[in-house]
C-alpha positions as CSV (number, residue, x, y, z in Angstrom):
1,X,0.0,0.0,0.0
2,X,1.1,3.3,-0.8
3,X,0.4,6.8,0.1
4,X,0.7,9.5,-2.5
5,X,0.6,13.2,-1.7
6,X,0.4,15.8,-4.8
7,X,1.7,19.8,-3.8
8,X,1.0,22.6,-6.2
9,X,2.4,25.5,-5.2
10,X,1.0,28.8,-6.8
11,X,3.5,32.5,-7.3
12,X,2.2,34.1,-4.3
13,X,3.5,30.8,-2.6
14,X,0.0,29.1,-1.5
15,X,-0.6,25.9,-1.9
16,X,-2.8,23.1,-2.2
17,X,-2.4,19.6,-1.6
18,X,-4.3,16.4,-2.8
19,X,-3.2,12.7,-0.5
20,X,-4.6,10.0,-2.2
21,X,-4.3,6.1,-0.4
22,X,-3.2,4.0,-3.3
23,X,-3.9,-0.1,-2.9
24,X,-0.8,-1.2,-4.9
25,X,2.8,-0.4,-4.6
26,X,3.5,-0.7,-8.6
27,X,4.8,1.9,-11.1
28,X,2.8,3.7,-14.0
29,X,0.8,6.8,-14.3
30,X,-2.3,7.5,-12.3
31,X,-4.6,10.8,-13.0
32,X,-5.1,12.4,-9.2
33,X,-7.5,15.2,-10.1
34,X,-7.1,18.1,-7.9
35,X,-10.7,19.7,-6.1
36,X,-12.4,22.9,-8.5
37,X,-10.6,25.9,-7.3
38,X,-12.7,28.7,-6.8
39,X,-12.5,32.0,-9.8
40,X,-10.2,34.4,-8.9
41,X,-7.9,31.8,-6.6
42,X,-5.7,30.5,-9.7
43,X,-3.0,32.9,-9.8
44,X,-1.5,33.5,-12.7
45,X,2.0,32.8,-13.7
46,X,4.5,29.9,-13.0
47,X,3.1,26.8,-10.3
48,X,5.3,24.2,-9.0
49,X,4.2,20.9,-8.7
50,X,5.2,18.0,-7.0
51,X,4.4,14.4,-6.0
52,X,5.9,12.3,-3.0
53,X,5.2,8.9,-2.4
54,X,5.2,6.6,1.4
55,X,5.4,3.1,0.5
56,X,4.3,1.1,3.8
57,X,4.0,-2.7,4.6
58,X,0.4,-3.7,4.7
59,X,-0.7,-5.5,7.9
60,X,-3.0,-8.4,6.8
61,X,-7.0,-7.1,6.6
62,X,-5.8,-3.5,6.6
63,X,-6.7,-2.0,3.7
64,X,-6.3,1.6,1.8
65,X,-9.5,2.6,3.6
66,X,-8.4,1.8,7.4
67,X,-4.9,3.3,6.9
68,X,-5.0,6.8,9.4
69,X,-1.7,9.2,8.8
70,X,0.0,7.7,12.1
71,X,0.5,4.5,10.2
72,X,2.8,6.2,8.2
73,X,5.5,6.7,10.3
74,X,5.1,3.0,11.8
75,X,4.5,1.2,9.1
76,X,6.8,3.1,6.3
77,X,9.2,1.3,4.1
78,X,10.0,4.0,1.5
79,X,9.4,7.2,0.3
80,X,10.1,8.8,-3.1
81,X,9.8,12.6,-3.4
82,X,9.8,14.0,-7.5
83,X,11.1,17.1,-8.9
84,X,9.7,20.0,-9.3
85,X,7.6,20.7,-12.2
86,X,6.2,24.0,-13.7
87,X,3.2,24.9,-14.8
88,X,2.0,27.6,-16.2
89,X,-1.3,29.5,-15.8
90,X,-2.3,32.2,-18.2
């Protein structure tokens, strides 16, 4: 089981972040869509984005929909953290 947390991180340095529990441990792409931002709260100009990942063992009958943020320190195995990315918004 794995814990994925994606940061976007506007000019005016606020930010929003999106965790999402993820059942399996494997590579790929997934699509994490972020929450509507109100009008007026996308700043424009260059965002930075990034993703970080908390790979944890997975106590038998625990599944991504019992696992509580303290587990994470307890149960962790790995954790991956990406580059930054920019994006920007016109």
């Amino acid at each position: 089981m794995s814990l994925v947390r994606v940061t976007a991180v506007d000019p005016a340095g606020r930010q929003w972040s999106v965790w999402i529990a993820h059942p399996d441990a494997g590579g790929g792409s997934d699509l994490i869509p972020f929450p509507e931002i109100p009008a007026g709260a996308l700043a424009a100009g260059t965002w930075k984005v990034r993703a970080e990942a908390w790979q944890s063992l997975s106590p038998v009958g625990i599944t991504e929909n019992d696992f509580i943020l303290e587990d994470l320190a307890r149960l962790l195995v790995t954790y991956a953290r990406s580059a930054e990315v920019d994006f920007t918004i016109q």
